[in-house]
N, CA and C atoms as a LAMMPS dump frame, in Angstrom:
ITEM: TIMESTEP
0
ITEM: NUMBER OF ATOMS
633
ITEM: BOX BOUNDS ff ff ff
-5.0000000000000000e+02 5.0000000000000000e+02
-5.0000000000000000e+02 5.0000000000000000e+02
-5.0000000000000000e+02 5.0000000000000000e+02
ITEM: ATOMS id mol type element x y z
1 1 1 N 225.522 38.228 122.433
2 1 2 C 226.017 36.864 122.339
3 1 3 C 225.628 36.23 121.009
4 2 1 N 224.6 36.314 120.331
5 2 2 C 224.207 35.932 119.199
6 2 3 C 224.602 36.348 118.411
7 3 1 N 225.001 37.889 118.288
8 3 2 C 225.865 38.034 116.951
9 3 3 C 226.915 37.217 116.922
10 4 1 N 227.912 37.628 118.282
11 4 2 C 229.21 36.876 118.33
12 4 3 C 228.887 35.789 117.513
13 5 1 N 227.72 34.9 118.615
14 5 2 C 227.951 33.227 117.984
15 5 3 C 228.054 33.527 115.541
16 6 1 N 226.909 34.033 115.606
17 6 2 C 226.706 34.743 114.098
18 6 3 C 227.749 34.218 113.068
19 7 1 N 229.009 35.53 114.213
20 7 2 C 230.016 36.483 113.164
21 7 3 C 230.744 35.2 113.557
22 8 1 N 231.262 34.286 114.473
23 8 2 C 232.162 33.051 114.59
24 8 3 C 231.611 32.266 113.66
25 9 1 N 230.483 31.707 113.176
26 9 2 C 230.441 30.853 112.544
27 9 3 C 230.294 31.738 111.181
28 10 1 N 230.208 32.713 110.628
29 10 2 C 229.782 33.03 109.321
30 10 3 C 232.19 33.259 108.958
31 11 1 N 232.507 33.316 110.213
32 11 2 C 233.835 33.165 109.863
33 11 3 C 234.429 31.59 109.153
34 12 1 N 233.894 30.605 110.101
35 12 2 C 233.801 29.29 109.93
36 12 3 C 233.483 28.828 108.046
37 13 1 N 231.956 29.458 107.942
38 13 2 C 231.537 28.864 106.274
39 13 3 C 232.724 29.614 105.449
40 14 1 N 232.942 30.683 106.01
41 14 2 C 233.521 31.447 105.27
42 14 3 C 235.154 30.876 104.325
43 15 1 N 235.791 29.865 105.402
44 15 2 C 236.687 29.265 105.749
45 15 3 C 236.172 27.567 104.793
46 16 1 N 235.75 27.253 105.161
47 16 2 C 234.624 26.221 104.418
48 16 3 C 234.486 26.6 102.652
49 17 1 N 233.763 27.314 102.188
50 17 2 C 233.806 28.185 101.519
51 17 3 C 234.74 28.672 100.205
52 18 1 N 236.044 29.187 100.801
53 18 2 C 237.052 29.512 100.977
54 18 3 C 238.062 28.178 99.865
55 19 1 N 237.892 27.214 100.427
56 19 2 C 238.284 25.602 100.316
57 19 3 C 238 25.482 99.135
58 20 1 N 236.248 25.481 99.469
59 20 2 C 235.809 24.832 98.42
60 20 3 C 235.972 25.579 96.682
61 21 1 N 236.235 26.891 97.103
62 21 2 C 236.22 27.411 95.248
63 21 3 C 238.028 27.483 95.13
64 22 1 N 238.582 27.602 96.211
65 22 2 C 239.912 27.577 95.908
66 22 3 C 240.734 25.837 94.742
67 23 1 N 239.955 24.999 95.072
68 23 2 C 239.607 23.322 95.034
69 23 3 C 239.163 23.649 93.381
70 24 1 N 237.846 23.992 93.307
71 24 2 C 237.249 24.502 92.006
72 24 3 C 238.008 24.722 90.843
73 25 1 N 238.826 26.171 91.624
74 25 2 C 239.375 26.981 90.458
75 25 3 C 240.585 26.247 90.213
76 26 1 N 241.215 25.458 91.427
77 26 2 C 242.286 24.918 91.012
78 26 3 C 242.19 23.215 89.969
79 27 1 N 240.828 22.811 90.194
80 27 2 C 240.949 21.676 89.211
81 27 3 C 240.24 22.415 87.849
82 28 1 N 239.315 23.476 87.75
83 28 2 C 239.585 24.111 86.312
84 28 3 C 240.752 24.178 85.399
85 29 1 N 241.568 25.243 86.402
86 29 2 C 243.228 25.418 85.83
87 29 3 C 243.631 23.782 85.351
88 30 1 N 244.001 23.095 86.31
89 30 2 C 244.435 21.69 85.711
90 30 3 C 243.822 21.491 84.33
91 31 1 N 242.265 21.252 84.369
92 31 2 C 241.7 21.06 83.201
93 31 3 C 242.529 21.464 82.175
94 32 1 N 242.203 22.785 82.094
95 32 2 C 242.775 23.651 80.636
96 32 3 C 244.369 23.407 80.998
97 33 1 N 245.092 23.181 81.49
98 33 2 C 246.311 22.844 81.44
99 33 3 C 246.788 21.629 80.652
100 34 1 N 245.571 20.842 81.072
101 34 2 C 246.172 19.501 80.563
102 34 3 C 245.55 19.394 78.949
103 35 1 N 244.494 20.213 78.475
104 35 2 C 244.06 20.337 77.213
105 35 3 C 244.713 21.359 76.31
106 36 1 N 245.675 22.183 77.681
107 36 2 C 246.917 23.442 76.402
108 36 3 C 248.201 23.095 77.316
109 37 1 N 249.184 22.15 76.894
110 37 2 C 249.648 22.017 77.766
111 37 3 C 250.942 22.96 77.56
112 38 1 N 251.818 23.643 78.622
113 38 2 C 252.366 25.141 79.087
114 38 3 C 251.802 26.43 78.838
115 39 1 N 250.76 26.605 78.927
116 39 2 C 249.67 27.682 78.999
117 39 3 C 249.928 28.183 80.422
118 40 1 N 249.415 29.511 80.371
119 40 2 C 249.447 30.247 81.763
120 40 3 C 248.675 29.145 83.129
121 41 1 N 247.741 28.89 82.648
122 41 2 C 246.954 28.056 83.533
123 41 3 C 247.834 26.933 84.044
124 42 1 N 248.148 25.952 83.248
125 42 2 C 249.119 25.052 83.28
126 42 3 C 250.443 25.279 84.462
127 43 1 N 251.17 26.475 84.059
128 43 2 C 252.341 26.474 84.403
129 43 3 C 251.825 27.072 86.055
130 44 1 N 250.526 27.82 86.151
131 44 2 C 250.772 28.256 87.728
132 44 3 C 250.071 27.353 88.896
133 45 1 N 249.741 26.342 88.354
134 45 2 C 249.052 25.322 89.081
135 45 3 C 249.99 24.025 88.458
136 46 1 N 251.304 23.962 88.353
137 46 2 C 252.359 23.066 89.3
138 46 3 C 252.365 23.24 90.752
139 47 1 N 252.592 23.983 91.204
140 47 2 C 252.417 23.578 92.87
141 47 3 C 251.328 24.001 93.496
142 48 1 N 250.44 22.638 93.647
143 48 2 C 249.71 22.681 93.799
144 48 3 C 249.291 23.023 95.254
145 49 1 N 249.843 23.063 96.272
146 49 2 C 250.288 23.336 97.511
147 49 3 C 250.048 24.896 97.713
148 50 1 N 251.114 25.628 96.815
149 50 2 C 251.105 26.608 97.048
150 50 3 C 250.208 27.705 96.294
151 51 1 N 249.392 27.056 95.225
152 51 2 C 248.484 27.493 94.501
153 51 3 C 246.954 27.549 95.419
154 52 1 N 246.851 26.32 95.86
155 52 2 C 245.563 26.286 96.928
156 52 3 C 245.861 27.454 97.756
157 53 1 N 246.95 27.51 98.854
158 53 2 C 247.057 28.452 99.734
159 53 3 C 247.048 29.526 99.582
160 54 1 N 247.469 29.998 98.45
161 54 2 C 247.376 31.791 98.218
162 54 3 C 246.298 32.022 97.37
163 55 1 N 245.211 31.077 96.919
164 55 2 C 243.866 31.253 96.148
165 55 3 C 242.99 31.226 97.276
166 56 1 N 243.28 30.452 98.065
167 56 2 C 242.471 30.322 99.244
168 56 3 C 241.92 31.285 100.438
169 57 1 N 243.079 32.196 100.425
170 57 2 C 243.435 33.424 101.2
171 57 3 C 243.217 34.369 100.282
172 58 1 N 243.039 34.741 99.114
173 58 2 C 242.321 35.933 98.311
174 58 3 C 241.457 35.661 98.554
175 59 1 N 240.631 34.367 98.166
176 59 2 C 239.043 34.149 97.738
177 59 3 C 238.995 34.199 99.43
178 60 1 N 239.71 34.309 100.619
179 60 2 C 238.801 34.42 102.111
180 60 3 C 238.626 35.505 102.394
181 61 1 N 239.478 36.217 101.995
182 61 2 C 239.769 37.858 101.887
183 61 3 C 238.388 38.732 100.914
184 62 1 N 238.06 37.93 100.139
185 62 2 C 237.126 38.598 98.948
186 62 3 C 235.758 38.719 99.643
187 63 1 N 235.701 36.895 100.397
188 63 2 C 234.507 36.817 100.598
189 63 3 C 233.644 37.343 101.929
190 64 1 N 234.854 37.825 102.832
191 64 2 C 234.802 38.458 104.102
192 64 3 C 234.562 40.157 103.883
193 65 1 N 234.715 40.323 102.817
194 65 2 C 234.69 41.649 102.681
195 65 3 C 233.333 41.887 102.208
196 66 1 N 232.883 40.57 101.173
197 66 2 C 231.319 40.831 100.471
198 66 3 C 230.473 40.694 101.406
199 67 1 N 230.651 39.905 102.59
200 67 2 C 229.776 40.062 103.477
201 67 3 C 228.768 41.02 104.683
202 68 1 N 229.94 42.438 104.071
203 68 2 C 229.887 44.169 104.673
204 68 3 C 229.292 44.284 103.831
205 69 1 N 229.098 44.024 102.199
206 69 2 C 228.728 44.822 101.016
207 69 3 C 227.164 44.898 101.069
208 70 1 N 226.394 45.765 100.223
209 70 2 C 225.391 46.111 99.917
210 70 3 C 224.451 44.747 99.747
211 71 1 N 225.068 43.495 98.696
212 71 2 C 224.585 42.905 98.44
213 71 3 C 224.651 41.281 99.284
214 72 1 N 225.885 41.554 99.924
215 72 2 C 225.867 40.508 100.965
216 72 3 C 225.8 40.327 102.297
217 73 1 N 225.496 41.792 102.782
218 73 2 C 225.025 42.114 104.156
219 73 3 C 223.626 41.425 104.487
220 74 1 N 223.34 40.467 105.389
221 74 2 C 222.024 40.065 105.894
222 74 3 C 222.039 39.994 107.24
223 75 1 N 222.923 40.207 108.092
224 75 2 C 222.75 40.74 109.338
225 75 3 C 223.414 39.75 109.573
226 76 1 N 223.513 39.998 111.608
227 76 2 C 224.327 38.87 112.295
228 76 3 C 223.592 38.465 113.373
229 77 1 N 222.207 38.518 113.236
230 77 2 C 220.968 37.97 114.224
231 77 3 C 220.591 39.202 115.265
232 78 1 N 221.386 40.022 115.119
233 78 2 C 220.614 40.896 116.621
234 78 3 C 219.643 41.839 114.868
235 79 1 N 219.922 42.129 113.938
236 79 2 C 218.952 42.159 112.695
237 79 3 C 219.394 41.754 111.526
238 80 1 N 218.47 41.984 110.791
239 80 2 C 218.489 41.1 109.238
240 80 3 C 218.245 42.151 108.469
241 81 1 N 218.697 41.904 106.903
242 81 2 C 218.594 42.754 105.93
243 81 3 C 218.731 41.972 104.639
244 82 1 N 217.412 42.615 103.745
245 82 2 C 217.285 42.076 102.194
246 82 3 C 217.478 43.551 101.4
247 83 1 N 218.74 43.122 100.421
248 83 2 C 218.236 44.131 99.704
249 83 3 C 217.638 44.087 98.471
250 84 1 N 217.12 45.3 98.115
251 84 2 C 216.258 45.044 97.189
252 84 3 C 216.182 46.088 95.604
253 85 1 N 217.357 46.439 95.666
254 85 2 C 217.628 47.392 94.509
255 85 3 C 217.717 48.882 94.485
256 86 1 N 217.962 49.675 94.123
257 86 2 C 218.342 50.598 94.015
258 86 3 C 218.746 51.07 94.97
259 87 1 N 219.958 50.166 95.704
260 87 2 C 220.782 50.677 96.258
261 87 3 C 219.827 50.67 98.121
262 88 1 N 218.812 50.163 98.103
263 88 2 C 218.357 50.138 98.639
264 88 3 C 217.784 48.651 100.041
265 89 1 N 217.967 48.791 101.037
266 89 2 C 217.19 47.584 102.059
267 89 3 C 216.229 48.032 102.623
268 90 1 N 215.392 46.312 102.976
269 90 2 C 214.254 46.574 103.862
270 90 3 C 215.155 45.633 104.907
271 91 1 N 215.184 46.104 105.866
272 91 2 C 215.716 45.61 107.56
273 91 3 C 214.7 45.076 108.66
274 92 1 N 215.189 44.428 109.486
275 92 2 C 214.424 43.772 110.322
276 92 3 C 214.917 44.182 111.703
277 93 1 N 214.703 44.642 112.915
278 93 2 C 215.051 44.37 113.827
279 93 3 C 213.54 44.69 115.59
280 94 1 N 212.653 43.448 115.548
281 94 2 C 211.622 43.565 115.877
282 94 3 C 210.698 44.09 115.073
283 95 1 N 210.496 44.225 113.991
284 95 2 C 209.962 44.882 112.905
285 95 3 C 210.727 45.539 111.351
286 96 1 N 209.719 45.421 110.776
287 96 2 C 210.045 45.697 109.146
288 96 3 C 210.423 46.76 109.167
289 97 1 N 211.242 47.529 108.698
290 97 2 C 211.467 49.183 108.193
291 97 3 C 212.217 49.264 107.211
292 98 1 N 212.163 50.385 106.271
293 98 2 C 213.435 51.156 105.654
294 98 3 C 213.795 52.409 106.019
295 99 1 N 215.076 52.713 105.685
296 99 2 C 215.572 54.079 106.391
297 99 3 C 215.552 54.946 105.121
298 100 1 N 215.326 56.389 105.865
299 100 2 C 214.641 57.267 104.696
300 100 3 C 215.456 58.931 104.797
301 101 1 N 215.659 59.04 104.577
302 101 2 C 216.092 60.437 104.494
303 101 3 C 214.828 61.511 104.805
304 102 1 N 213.852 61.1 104.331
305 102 2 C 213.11 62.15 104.659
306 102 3 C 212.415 62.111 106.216
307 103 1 N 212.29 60.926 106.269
308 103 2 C 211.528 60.334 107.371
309 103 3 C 211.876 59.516 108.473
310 104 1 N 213.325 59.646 108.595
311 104 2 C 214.231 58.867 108.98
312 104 3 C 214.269 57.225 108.698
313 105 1 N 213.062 57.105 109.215
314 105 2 C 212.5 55.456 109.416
315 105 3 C 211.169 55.257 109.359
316 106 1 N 210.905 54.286 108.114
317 106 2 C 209.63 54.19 107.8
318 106 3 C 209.34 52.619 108.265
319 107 1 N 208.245 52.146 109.514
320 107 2 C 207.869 50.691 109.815
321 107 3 C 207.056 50.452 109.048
322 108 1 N 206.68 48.735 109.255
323 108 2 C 205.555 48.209 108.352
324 108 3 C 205.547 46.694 108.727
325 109 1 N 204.225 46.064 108.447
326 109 2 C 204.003 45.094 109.107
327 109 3 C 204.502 44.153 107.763
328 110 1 N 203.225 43.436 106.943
329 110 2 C 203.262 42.888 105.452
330 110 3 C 203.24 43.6 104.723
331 111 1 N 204.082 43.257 103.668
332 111 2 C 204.661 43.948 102.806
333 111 3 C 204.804 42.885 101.074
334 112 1 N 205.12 43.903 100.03
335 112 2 C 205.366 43.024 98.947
336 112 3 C 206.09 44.434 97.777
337 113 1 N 206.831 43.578 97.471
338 113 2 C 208.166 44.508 96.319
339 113 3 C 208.344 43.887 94.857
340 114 1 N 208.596 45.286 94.255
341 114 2 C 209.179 44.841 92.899
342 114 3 C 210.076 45.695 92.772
343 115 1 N 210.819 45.939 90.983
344 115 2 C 211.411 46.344 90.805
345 115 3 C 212.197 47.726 91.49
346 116 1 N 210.795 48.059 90.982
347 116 2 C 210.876 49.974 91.901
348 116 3 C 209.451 50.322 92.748
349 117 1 N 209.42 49.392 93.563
350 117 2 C 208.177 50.182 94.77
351 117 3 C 208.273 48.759 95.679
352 118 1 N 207.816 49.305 97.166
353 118 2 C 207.48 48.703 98.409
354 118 3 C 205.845 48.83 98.749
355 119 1 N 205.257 47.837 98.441
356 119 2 C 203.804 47.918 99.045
357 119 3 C 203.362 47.811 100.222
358 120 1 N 203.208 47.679 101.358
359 120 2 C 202.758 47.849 102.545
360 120 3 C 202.116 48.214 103.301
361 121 1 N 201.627 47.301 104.629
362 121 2 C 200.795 47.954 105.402
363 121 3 C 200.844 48.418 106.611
364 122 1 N 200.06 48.787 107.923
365 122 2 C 200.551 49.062 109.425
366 122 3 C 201.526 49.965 109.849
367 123 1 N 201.598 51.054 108.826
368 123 2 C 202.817 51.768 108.996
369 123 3 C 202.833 52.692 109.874
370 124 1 N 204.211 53.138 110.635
371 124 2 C 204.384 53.724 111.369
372 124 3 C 205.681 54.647 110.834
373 125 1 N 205.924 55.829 111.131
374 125 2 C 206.661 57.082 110.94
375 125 3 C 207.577 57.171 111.502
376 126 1 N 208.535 56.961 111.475
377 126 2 C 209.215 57.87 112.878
378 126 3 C 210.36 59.394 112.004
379 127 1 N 209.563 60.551 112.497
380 127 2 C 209.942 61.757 112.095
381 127 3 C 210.997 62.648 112.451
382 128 1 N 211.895 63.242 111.505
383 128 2 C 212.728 64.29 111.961
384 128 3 C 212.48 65.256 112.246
385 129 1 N 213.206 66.213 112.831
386 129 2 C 213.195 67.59 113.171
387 129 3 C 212.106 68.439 112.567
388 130 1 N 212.394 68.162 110.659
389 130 2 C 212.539 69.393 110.037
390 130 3 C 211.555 68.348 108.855
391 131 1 N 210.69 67.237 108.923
392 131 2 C 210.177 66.403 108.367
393 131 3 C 209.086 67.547 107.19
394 132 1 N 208.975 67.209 106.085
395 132 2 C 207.98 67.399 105.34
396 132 3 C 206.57 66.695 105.646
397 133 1 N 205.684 67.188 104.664
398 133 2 C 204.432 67.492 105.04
399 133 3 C 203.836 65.593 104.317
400 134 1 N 203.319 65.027 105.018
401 134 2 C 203.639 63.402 104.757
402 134 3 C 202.265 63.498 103.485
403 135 1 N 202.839 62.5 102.523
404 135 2 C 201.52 62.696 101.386
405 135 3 C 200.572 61.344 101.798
406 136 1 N 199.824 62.008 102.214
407 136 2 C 198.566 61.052 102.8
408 136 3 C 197.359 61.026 101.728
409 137 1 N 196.926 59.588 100.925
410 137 2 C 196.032 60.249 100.136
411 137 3 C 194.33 59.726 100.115
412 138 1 N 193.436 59.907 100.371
413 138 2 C 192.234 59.195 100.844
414 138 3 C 191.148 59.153 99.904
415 139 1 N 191.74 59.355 98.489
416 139 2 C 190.914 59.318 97.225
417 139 3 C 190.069 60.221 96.693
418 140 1 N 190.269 61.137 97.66
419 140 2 C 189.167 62.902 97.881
420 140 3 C 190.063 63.577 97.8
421 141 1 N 191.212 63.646 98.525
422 141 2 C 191.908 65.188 98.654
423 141 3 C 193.114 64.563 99.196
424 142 1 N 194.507 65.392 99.729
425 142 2 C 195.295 64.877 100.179
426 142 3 C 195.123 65.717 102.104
427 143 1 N 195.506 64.723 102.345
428 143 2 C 195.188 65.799 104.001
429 143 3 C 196.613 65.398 104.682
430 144 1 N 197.776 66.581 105.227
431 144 2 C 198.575 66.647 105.886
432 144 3 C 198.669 66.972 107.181
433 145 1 N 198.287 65.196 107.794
434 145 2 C 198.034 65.559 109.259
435 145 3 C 198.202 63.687 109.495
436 146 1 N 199.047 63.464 110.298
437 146 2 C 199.901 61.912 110.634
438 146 3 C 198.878 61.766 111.584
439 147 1 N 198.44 62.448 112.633
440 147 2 C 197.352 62.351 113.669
441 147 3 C 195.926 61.635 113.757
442 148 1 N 195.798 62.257 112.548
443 148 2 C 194.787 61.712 111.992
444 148 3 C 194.558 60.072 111.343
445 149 1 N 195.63 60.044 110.092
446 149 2 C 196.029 58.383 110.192
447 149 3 C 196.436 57.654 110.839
448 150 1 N 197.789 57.801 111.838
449 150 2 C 198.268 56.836 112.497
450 150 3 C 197.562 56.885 113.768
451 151 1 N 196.663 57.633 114.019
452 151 2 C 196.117 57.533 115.775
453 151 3 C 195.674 56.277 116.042
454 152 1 N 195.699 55.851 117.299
455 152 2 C 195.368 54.508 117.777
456 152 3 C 196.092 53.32 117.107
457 153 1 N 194.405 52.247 116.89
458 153 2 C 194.97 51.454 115.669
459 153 3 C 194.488 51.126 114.577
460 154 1 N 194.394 52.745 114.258
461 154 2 C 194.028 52.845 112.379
462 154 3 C 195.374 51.984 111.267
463 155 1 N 194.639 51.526 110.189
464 155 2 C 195.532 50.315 109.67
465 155 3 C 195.645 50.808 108.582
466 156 1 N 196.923 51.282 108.153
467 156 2 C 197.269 52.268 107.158
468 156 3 C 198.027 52.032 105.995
469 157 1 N 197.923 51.932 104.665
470 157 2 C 198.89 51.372 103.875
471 157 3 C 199.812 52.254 103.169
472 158 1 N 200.638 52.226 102.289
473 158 2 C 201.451 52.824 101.524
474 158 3 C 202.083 52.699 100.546
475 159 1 N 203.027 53.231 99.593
476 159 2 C 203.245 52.689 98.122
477 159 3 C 204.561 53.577 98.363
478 160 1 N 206.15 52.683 98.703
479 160 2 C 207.393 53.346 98.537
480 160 3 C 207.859 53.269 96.815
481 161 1 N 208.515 54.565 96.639
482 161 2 C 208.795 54.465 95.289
483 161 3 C 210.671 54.712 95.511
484 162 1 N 211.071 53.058 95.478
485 162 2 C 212.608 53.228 95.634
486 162 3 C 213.191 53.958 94.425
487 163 1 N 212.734 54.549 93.77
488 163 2 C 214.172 55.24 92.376
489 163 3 C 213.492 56.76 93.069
490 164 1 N 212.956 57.059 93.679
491 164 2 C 212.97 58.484 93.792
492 164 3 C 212.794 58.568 95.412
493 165 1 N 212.841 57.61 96.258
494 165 2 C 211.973 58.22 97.61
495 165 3 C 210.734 58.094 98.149
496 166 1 N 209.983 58.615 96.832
497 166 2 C 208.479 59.239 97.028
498 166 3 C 207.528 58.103 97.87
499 167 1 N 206.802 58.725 98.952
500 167 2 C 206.155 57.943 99.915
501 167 3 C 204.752 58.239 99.717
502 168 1 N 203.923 57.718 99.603
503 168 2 C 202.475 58.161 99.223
504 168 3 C 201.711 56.929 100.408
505 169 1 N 200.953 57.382 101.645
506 169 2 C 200.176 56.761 102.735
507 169 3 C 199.15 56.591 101.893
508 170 1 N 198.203 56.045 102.98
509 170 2 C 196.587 55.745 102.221
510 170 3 C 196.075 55.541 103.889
511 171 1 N 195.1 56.48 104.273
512 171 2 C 194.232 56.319 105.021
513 171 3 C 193.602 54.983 105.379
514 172 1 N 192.987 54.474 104.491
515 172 2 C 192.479 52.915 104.451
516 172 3 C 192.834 51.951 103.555
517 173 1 N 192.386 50.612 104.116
518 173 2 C 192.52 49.956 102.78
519 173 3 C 191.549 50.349 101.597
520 174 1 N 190.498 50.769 101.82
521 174 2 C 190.075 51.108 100.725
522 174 3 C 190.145 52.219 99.59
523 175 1 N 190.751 52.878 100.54
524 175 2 C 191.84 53.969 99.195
525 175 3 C 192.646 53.185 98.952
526 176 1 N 193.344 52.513 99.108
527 176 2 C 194.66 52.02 98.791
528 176 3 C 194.147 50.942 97.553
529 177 1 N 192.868 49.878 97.565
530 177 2 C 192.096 49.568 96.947
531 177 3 C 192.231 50.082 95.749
532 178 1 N 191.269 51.268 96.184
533 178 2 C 191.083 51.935 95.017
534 178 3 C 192.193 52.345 93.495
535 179 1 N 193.367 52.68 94.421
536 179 2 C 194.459 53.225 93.558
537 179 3 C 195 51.9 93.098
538 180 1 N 195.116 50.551 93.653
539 180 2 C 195.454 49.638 93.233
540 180 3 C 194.952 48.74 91.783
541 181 1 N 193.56 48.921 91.912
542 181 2 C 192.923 49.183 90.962
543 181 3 C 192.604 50.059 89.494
544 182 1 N 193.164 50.643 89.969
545 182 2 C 193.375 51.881 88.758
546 182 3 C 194.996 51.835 88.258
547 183 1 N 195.64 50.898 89.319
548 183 2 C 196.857 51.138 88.418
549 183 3 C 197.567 49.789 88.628
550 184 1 N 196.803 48.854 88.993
551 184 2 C 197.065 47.203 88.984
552 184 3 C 197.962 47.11 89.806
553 185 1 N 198.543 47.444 91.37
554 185 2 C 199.585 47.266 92.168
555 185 3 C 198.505 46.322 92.614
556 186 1 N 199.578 45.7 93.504
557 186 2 C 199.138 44.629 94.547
558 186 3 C 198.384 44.641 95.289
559 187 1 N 197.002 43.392 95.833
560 187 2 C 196.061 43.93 96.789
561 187 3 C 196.788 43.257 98.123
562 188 1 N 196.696 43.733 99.339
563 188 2 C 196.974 43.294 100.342
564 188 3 C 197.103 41.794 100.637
565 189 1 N 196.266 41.04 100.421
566 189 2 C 196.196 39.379 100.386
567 189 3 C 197.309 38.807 99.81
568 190 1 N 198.36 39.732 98.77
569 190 2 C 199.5 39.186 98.384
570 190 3 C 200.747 39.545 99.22
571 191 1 N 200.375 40.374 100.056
572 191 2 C 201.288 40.731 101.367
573 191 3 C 201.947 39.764 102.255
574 192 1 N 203.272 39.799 102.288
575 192 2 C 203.891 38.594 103.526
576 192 3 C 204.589 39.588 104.195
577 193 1 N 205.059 38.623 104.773
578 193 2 C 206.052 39.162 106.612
579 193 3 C 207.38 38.964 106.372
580 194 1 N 208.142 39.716 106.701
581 194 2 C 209.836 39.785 106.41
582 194 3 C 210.561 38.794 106.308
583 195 1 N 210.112 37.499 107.176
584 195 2 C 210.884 36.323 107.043
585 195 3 C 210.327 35.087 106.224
586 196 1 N 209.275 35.811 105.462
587 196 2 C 209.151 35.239 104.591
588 196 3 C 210.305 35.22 103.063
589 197 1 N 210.203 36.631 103.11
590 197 2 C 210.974 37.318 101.961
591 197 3 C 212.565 36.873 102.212
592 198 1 N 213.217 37.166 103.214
593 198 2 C 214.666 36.763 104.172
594 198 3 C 214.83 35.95 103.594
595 199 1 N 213.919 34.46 103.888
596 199 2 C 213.838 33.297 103.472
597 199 3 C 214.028 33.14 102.272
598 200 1 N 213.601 33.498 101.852
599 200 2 C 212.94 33.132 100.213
600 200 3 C 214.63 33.748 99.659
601 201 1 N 215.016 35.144 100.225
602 201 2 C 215.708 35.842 99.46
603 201 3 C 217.587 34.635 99.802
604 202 1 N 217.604 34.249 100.868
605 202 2 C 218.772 34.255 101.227
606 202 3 C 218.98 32.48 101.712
607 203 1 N 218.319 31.92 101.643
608 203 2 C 218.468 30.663 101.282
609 203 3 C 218.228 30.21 99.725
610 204 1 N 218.233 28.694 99.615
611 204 2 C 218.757 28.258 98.363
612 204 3 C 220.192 28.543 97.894
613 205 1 N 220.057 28.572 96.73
614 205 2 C 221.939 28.91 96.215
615 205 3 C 222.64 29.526 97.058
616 206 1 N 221.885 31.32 97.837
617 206 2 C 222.428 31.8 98.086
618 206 3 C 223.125 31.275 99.776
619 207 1 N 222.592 30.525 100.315
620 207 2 C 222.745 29.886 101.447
621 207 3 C 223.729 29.136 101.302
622 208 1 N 224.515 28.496 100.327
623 208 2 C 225.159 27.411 100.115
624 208 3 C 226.896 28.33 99.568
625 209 1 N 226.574 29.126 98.711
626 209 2 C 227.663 29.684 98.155
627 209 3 C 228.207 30.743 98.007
628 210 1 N 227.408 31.561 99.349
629 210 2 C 227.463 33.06 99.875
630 210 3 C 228.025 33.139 101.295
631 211 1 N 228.64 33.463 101.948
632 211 2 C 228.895 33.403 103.302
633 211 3 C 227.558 34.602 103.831
């Protein structure tokens, strides 16, 4: 029921929307019409009637479609999605994850991103068939064994590297510390929660002039 309600009203702004840049582009055109006057601009915004209506219906058409796209997909409430570059999202649905090829689905509680990496903590696995050997690293040695980190409720961090994949765990925070330190990533305390980021990412401008 909540998507429905969602996808009815994201039809609605859309429509809204729609109006409003059709309105835009058509008092631009006027502009430069009336400053070149029989210019292309000029001559196709005489009817003005029929100029709104068929600008109106591309730009609803454009903007219904960006809303499937990579960059304008944020869900329709049953989950949410930010993306975050290289082709890449972090998703929401009862929890943080990204989807992985290697790993199918990687969870996580707080989290913090840049260009090219996902910092995070509380992670959880969920493994394929035919899964590789997970790089777990505890500042001594690397040890390939999920049993060992994720058992119970050991609190586990990690460092996603979106341009290649590469997943590197950390036993504790204090390995994770450690490497943070040595290579200036983020300490945990700068960590937020998905709807923080959502927020941050998909309101403002983008709330107003994005369906």
């Amino acid at each position: 029921m909540e998507v429905l309600f969602n996808f009815i009203f994201e039809l609605f702004k859309i429509s809204i929307l729609s109006c409003f840049y059709a309105i835009l582009i058509f008092g631009s055109f006027k502009i430069i019409g009336y400053c070149k006057p029989n210019c292309w601009f000029d001559r196709v915004s005489i009817k003005k009637l029929s100029f709104l209506l068929y600008s109106g219906i591309v730009i609803y058409v454009g903007l219904f479609i960006f809303m499937f796209t990579y960059w304008g997909d944020h869900g329709l409430g049953d989950s949410y999605s930010i993306p975050i570059g290289h082709h890449k999202t972090i998703n929401y649905g009862g929890g943080a994850y990204i989807d992985n090829d290697k790993y199918i689905q990687i969870n996580f509680n707080n989290f913090i991103y840049d260009a090219n990496r996902i910092y995070a903590d509380s992670i959880e696995v969920v493994l394929g068939d035919n899964q590789p050997a997970l790089m777990i690293h505890d500042t001594v040695n690397f040890i390939d064994s999920i049993e060992k980190v994720f058992s119970g409720n050991h609190h586990a961090f990690m460092i996603y590297n979106l341009v290649n994949d590469e997943v590197i765990f950390y036993q504790t925070k204090e390995d994770y510390l450690h490497v943070a330190k040595l290579y200036n990533y983020p300490i945990p305390d700068k960590f937020e929660n998905f709807m923080t980021y959502y927020n941050e990412y998909w309101h403002g401008w983008r709330l107003f002039f994005l369906p």
